[in-house]
DRENLUMKOL-286628 format. One record per atom (N, C-alpha, C): chain; residue in one letter; x, y, z; atom name. Coordinates in Angstrom, 3 decimals. Layout:
{site A, a, {X, Y, Z}, CA}
...
//
This chain:
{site A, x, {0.833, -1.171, 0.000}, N}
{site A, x, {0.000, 0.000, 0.000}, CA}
{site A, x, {0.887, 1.247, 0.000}, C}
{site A, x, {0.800, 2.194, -0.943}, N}
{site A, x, {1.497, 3.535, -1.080}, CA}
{site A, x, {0.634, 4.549, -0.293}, C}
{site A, x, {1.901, 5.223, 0.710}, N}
{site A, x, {1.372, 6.037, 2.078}, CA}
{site A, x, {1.245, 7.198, 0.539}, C}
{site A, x, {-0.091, 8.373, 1.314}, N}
{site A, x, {-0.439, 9.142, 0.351}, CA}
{site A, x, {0.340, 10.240, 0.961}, C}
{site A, x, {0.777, 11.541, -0.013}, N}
{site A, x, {1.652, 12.547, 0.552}, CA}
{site A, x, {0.683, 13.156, 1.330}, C}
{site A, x, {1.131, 13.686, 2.602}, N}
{site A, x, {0.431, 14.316, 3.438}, CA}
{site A, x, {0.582, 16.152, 2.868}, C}
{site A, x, {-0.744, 16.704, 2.486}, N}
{site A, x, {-0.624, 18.018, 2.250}, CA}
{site A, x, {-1.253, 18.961, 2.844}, C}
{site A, x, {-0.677, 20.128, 3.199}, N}
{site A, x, {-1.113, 21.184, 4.023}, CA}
{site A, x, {-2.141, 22.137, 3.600}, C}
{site A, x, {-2.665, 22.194, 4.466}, N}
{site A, x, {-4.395, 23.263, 4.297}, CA}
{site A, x, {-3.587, 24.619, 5.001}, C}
{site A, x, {-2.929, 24.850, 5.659}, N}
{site A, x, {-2.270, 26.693, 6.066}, CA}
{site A, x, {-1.825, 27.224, 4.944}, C}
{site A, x, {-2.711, 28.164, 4.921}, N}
{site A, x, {-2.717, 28.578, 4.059}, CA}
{site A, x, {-1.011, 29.585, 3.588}, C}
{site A, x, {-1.071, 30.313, 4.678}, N}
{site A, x, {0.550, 31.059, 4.727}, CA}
{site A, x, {1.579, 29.953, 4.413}, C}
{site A, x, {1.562, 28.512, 4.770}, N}
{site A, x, {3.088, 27.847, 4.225}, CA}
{site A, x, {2.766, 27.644, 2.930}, C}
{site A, x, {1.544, 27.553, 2.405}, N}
{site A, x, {1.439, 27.492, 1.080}, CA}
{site A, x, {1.679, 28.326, 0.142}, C}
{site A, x, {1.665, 29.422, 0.345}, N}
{site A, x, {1.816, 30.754, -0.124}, CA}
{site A, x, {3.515, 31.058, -0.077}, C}
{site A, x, {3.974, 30.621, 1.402}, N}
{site A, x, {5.126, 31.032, 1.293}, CA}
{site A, x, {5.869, 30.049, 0.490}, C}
{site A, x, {5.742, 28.852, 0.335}, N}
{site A, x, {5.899, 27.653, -0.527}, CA}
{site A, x, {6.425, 27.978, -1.970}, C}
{site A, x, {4.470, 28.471, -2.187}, N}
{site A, x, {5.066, 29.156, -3.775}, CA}
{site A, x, {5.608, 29.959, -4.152}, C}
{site A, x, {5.476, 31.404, -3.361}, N}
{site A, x, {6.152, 33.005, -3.455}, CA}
{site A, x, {7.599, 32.773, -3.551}, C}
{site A, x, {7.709, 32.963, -2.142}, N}
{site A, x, {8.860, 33.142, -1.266}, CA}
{site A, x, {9.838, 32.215, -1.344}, C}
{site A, x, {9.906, 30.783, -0.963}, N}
{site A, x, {10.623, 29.619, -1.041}, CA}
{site A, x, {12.454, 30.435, -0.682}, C}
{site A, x, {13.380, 30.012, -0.981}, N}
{site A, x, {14.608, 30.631, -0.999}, CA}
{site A, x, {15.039, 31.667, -1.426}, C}
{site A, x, {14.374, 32.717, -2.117}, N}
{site A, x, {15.162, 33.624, -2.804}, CA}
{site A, x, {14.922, 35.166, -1.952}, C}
{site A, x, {16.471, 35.401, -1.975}, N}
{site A, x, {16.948, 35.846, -0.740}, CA}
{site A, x, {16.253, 37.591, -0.988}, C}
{site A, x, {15.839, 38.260, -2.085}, N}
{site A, x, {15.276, 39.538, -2.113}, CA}
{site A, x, {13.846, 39.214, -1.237}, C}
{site A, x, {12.872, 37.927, -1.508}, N}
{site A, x, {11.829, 38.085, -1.274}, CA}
{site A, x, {11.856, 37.625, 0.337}, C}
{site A, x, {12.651, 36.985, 0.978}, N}
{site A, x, {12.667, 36.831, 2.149}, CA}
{site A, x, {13.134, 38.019, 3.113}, C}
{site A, x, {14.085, 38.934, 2.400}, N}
{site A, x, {14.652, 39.761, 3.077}, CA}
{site A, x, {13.240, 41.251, 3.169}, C}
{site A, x, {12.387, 41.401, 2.214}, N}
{site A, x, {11.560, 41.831, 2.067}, CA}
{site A, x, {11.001, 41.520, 3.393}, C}
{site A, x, {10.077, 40.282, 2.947}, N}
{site A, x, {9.694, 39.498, 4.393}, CA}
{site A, x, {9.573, 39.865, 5.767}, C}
{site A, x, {11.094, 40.008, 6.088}, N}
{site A, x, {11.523, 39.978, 6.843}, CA}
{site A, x, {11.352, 41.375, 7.300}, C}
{site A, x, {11.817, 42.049, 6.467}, N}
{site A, x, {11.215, 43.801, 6.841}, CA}
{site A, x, {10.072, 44.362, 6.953}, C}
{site A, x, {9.132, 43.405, 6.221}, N}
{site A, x, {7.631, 43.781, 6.713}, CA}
{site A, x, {7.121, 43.184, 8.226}, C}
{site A, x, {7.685, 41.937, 8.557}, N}
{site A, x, {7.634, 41.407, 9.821}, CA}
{site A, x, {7.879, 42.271, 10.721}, C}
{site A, x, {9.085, 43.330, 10.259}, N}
{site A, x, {10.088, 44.322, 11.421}, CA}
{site A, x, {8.524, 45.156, 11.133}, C}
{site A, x, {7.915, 46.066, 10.530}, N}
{site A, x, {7.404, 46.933, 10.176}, CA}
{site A, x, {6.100, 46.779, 11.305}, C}
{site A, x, {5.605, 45.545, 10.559}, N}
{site A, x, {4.421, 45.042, 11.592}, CA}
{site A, x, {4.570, 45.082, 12.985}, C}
{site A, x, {5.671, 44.387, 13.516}, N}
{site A, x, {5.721, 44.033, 14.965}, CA}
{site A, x, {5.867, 45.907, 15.846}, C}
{site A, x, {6.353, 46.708, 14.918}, N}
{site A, x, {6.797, 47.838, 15.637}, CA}
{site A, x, {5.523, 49.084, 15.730}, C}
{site A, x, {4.462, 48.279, 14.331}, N}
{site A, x, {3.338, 49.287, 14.446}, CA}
{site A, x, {2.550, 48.643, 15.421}, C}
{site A, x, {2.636, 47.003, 15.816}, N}
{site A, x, {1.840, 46.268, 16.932}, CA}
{site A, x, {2.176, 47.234, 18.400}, C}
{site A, x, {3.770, 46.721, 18.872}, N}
{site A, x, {3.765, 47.810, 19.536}, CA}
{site A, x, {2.973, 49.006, 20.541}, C}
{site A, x, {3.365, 49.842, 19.450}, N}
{site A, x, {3.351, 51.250, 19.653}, CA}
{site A, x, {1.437, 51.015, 19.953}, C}
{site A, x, {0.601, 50.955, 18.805}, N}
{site A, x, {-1.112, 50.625, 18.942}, CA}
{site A, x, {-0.967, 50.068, 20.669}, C}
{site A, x, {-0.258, 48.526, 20.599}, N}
{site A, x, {-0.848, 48.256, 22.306}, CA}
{site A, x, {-0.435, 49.049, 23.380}, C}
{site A, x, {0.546, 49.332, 23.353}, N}
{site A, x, {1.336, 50.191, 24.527}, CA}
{site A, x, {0.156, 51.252, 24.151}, C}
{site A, x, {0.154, 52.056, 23.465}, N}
{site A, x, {-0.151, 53.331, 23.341}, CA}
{site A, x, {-1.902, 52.789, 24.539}, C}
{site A, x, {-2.743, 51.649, 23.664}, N}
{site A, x, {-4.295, 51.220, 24.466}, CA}
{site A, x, {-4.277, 50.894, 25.768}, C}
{site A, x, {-2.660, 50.421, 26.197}, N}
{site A, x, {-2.721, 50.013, 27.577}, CA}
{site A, x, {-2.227, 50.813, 28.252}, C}
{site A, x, {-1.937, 52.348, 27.621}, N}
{site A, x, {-1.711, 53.252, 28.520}, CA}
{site A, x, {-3.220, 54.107, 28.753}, C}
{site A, x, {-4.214, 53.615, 27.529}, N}
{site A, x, {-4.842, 54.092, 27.833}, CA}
{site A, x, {-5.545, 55.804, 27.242}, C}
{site A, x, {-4.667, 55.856, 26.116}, N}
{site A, x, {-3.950, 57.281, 25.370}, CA}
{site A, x, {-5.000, 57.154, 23.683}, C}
{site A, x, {-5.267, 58.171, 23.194}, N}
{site A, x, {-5.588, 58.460, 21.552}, CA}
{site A, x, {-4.295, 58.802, 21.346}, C}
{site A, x, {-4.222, 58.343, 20.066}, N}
{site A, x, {-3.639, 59.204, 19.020}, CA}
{site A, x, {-2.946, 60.197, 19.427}, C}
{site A, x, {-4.019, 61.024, 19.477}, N}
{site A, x, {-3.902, 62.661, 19.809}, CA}
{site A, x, {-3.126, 62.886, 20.927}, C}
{site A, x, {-3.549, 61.897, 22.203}, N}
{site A, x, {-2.754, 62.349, 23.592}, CA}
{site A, x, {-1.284, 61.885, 23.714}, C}
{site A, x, {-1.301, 60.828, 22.920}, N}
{site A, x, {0.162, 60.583, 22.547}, CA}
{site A, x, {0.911, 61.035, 22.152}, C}
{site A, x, {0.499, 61.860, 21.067}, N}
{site A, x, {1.439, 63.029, 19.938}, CA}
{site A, x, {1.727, 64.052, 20.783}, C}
{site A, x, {0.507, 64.558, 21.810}, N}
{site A, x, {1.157, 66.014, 22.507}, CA}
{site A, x, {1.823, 65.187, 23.402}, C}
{site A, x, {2.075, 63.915, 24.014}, N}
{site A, x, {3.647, 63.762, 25.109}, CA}
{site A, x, {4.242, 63.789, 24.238}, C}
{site A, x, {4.251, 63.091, 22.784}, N}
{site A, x, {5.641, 63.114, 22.216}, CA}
{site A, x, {6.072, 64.294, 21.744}, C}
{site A, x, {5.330, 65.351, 21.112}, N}
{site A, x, {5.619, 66.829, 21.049}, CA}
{site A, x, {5.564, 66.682, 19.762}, C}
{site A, x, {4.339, 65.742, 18.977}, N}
{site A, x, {3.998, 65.236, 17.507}, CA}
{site A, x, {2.894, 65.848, 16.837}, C}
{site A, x, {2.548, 65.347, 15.941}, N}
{site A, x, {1.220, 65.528, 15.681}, CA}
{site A, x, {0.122, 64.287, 15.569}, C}
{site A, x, {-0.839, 63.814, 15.628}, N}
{site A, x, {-1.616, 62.820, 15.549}, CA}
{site A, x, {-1.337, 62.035, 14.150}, C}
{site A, x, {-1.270, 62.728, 13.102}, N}
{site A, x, {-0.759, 61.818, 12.068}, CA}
{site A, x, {0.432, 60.960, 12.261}, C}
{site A, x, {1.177, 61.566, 12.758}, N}
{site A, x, {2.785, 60.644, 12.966}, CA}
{site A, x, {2.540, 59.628, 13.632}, C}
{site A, x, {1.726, 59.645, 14.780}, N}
{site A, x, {1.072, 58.288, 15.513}, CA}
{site A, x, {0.662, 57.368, 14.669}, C}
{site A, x, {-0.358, 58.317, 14.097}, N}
{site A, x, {-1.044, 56.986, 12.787}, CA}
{site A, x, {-0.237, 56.508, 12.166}, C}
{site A, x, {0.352, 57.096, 11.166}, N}
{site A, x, {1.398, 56.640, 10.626}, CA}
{site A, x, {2.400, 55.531, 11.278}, C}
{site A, x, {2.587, 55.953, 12.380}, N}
{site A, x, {3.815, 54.967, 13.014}, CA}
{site A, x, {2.908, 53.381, 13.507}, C}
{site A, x, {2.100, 53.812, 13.522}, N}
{site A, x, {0.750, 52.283, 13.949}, CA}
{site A, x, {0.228, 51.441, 12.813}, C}
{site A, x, {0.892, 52.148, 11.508}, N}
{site A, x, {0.615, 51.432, 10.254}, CA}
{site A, x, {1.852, 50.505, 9.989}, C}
{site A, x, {1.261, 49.274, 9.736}, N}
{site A, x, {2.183, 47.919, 9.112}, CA}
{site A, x, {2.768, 48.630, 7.907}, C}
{site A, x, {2.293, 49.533, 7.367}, N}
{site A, x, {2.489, 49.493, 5.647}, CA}
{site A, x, {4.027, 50.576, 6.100}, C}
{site A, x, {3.983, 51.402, 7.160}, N}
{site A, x, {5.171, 52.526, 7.231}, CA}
{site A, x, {6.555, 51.733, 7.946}, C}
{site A, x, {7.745, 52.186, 6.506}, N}
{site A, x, {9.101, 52.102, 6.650}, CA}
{site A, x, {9.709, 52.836, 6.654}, C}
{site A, x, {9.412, 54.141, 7.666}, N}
{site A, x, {10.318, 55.037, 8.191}, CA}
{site A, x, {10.460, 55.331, 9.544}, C}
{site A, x, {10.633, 54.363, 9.893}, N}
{site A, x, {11.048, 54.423, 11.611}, CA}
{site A, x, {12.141, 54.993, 11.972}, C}
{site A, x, {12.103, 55.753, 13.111}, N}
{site A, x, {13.506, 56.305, 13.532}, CA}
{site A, x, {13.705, 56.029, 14.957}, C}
{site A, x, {15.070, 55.700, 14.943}, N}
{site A, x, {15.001, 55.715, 16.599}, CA}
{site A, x, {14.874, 56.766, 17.457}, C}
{site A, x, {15.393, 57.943, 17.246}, N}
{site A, x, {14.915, 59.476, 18.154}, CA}
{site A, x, {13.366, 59.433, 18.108}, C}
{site A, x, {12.500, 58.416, 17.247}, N}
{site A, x, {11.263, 59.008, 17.373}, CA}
{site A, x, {10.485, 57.990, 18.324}, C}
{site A, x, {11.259, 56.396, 18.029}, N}
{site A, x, {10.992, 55.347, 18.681}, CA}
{site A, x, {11.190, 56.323, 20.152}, C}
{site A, x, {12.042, 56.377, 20.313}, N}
{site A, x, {12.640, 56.764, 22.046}, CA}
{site A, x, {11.648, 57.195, 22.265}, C}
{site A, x, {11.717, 58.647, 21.619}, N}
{site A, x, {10.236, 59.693, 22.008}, CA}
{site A, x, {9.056, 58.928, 22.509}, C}
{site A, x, {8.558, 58.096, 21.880}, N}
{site A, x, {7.331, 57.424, 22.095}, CA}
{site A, x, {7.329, 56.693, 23.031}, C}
{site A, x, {8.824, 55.563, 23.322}, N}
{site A, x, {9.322, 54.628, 24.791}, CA}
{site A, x, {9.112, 55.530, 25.643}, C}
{site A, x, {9.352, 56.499, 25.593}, N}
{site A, x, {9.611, 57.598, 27.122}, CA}
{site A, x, {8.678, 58.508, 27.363}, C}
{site A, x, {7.467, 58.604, 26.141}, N}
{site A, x, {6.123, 59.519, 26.691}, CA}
{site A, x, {4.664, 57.630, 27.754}, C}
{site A, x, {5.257, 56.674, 27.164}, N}
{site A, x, {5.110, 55.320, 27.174}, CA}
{site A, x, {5.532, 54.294, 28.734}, C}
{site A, x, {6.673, 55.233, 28.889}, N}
{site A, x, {7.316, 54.440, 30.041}, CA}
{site A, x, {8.230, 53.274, 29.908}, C}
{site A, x, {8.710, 53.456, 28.108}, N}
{site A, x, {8.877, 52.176, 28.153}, CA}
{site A, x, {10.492, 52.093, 27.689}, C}
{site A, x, {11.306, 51.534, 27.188}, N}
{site A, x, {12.709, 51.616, 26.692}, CA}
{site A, x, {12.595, 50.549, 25.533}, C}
{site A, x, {13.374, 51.620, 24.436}, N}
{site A, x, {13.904, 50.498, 23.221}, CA}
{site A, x, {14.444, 49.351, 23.217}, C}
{site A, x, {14.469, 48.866, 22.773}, N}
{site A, x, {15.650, 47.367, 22.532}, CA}
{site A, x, {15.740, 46.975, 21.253}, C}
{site A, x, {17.180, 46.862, 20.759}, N}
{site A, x, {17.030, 46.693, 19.273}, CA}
{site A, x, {17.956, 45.232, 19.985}, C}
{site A, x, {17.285, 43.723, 18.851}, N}
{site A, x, {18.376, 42.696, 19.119}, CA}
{site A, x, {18.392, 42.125, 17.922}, C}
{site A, x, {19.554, 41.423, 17.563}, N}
{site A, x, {20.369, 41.154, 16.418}, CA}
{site A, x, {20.009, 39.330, 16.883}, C}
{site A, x, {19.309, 38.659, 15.687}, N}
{site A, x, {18.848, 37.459, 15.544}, CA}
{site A, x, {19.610, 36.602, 14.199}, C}
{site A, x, {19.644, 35.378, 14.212}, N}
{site A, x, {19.843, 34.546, 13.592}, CA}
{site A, x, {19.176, 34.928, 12.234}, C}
{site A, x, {19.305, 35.002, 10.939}, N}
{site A, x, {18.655, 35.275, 9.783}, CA}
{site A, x, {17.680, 34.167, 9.824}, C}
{site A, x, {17.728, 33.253, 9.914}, N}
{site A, x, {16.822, 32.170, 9.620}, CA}
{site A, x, {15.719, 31.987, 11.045}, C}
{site A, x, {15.999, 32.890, 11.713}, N}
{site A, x, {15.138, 32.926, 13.103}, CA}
{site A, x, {13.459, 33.117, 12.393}, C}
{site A, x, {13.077, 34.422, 11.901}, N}
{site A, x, {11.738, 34.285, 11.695}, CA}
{site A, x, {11.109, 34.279, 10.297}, C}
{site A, x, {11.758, 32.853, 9.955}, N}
{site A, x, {11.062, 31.885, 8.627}, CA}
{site A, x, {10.576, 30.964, 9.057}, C}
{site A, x, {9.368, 30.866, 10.053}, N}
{site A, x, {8.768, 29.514, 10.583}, CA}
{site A, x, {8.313, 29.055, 9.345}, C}
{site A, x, {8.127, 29.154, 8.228}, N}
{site A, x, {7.661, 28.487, 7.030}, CA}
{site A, x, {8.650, 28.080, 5.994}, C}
{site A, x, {9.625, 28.532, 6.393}, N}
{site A, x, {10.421, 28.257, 5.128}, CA}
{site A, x, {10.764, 26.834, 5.140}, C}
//
């Protein structure tokens, strides 16, 4: 009896399967939208579990309400760290930048 190939219904390894697979522009991409996402996650929760709009955030940071938005969007790749800080410290909170294994967050690859 021939065992049948076992195939996956997740949809993301499938995708990353076909897209992505090894080639190192589209992973490195990837990989920067992952950075992008996790930093607009962030800023949105901290900002709800302080309890803060938009708006009240921008006047600790000495911003305007768009820059918040902006910085809470997955899609924005202009992060800065003087602005990160700004936001850790109207926040309570401190940066941390850490340097990972390249192959650390390809759970699909």
């Amino acid at each position: 009896m021939t065992k049948k190939k076992k195939t996956t219904t997740n949809a993301v390894k499938i995708l990353h399967k076909r897209y992505i697979r090894e080639d190192k522009k589209r992973l490195a991409s990837l990989q920067t939208e992952r950075g992008n996402l996790n930093i607009a996650e962030q800023i949105y929760t901290l900002r709800k579990q302080a309890g803060l709009s938009q708006k009240q955030l921008a006047e600790l940071v000495g911003t305007q309400p768009s820059v918040i938005s902006r910085l809470e969007d997955a899609d924005y790749s202009g992060h800065s760290m003087a602005m990160l800080t700004r936001i850790g410290a109207a926040l309570k909170q401190r940066v941390q930048v850490r340097f990972v294994p390249e192959k650390a967050d390809y759970a699909y690859a």
